[in-house]
KOLLOKE-591785 format. One line per 3 residues: number of its first residue (from 0); for each residue z, y, x of C-alpha. Coordinates in steps of 0.1 Angstrom, whole numbers, plus 5000, padded with zeros to 4 digits. Last residue first. Example, Ala and Ser with C-alpha at 12.3 -4.5 7.8 and 13.67 -1.06 7.14 Angstrom:
// KOLLOKE-591785
1	5071 4989 5137; 5078 4955 5123;
***
This chain:
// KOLLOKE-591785
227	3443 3645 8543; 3457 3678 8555; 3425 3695 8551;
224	3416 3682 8520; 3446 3697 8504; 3442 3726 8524;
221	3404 3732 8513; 3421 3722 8473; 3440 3753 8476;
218	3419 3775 8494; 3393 3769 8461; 3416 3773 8439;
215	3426 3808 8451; 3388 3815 8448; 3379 3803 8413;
212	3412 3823 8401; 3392 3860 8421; 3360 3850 8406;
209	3379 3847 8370; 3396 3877 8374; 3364 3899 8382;
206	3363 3911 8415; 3383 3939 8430; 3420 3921 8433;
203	3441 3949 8427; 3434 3957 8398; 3425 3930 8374;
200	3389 3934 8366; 3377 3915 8335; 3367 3946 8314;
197	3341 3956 8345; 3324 3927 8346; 3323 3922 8309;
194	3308 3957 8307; 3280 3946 8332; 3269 3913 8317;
191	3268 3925 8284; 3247 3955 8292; 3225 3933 8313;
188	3223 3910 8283; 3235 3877 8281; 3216 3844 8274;
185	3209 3838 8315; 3219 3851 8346; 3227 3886 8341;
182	3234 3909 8369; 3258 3925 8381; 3253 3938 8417;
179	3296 3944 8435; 3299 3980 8454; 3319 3983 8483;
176	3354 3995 8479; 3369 4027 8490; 3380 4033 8455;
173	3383 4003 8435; 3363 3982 8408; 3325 3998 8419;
170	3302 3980 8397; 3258 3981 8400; 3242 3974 8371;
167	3215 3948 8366; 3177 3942 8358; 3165 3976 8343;
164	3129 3970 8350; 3108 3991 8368; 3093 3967 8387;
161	3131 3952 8393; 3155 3979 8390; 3187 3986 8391;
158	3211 4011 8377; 3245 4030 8382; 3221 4057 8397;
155	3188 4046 8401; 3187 4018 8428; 3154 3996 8432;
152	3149 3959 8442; 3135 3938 8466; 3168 3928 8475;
149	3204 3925 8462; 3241 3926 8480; 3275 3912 8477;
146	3263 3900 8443; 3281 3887 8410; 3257 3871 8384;
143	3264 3867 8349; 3259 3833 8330; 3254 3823 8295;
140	3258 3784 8291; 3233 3757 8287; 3240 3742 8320;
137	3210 3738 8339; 3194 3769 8326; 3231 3789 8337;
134	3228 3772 8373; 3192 3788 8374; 3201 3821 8364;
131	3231 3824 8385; 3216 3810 8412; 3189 3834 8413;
128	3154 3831 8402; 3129 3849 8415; 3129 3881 8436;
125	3166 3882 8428; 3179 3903 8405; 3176 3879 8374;
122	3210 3868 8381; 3228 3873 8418; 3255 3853 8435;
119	3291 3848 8428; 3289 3830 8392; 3304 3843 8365;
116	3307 3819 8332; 3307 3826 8300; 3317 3808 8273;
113	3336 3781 8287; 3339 3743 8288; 3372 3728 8284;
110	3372 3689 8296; 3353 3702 8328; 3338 3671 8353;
107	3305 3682 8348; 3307 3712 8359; 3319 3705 8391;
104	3286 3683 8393; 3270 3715 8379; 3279 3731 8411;
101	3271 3705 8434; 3240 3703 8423; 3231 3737 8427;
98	3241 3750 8462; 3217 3740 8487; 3184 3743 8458;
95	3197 3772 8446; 3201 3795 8481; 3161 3792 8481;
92	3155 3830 8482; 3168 3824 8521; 3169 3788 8537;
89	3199 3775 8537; 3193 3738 8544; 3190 3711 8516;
86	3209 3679 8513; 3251 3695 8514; 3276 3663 8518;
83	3302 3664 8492; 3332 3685 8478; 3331 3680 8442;
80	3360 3703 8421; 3376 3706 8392; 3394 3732 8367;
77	3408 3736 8331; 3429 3760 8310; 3436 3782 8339;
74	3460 3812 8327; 3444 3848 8330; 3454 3863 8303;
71	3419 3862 8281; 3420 3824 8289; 3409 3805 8319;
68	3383 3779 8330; 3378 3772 8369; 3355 3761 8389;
65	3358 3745 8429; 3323 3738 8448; 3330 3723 8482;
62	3304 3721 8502; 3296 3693 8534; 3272 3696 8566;
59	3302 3718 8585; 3323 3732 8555; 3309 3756 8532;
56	3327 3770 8508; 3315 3778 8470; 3338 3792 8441;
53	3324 3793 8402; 3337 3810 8377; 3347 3802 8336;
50	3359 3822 8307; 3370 3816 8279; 3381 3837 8251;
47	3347 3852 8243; 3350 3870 8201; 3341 3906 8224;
44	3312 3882 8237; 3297 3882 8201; 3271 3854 8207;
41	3236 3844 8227; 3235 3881 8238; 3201 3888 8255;
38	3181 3880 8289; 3168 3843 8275; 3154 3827 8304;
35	3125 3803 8302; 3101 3825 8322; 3128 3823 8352;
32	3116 3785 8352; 3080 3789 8359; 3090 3814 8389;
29	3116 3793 8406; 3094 3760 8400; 3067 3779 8419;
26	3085 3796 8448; 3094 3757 8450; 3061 3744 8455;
23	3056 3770 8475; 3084 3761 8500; 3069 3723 8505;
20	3102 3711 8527; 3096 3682 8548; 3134 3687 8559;
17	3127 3688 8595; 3100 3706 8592; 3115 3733 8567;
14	3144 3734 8595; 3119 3747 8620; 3104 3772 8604;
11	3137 3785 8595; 3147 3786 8629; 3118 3802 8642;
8	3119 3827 8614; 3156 3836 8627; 3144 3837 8663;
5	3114 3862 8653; 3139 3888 8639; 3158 3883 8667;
2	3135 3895 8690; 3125 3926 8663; 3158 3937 8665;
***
């Protein structure tokens, strides 16, 4: 355990080399920016009727980031992609800087732009900033955060905690399902956050509707590419 422990720091090490990567400066930025967020309803979410999500797939050196925009039932209103060459390694805590641009290039490229947006990775959960939060600063747009998993953080019943801050909620959709880490990402509350979460699940599918459209979307236009 501890062997390949050392082998992933190794790694790491090495791909900060080769990229000439100044890691501080960036624990920096992330740190001066999450003082900018804004953890609290920026309008009536129950008045929402569009809702956005964001799907990311690696392919060799190259990411495709697919979003989609869809009504209260479900029907895409608007979507588009970028699928180009990634310029920053994955590094861990830094997941922003390899995943970012690309994402607000898709964004760019909306006609219909909604009012929220989920984003699968965490909010103000992460030690830092997370992607959520820092896609959501870029854009102007509330965000919520959808994790697999969370760290540096504490788990009191449905809540979680950040130095003993309330920072997320965890959602189980289904039975026998693992847990998803809401979090906000920026102007929305954690509250917010969680019970849209939870109103936008469409058994069976266990993640929030949008998250699940992003994600057929994002197969389709990976077989479009593939077959070109």
């Amino acid at each position: 355990m501890e062997e390949e422990k050392e082998k992933k720091e190794s790694k790491i090490n090495e791909l900060i080399k080769r990229y000439n990567i100044d890691l501080d400066k960036l624990r920096e930025e992330q740190i001066k920016l999450s003082k900018e967020l804004e953890i609290h309803d920026k309008i009536d979410f129950s008045l929402a009727d569009r809702f956005g999500a964001i799907d990311n797939t690696f392919v060799g050196n190259k990411m495709l980031s697919c979003i989609i925009v869809c009504n209260k039932e479900y029907e895409i209103i608007d979507r588009a992609y970028v699928f180009e060459k990634v310029k920053f390694p994955y590094i861990p805590g830094f997941r922003n800087y390899r995943e970012l641009l690309p994402m607000i290039s898709a964004f760019e490229k909306l006609s219909e732009k909604p009012d929220v947006l989920f984003v699968p990775g965490q909010g103000i959960s992460h030690q830092r900033l997370g992607l959520a939060s820092h896609f959501g600063l870029s854009v102007g747009i509330p965000t919520i955060g959808v994790s697999n998993s969370i760290v540096e953080c504490e788990i009191k019943g449905e809540d979680i905690l950040k130095h003993n801050k309330k920072v997320g909620k965890i959602l189980v959709s289904k039975e026998g399902s693992n847990p998803m880490y809401i979090s906000p990402g920026d102007l929305i509350s954690v509250n917010s956050s969680y019970e849209l979460c939870k109103k936008m699940i469409n058994l069976p599918h266990k993640r929030p509707e949008p998250l699940h459209l992003a994600a057929k979307y994002s197969k389709e236009v990976m077989k479009e590419i593939s077959e070109k």
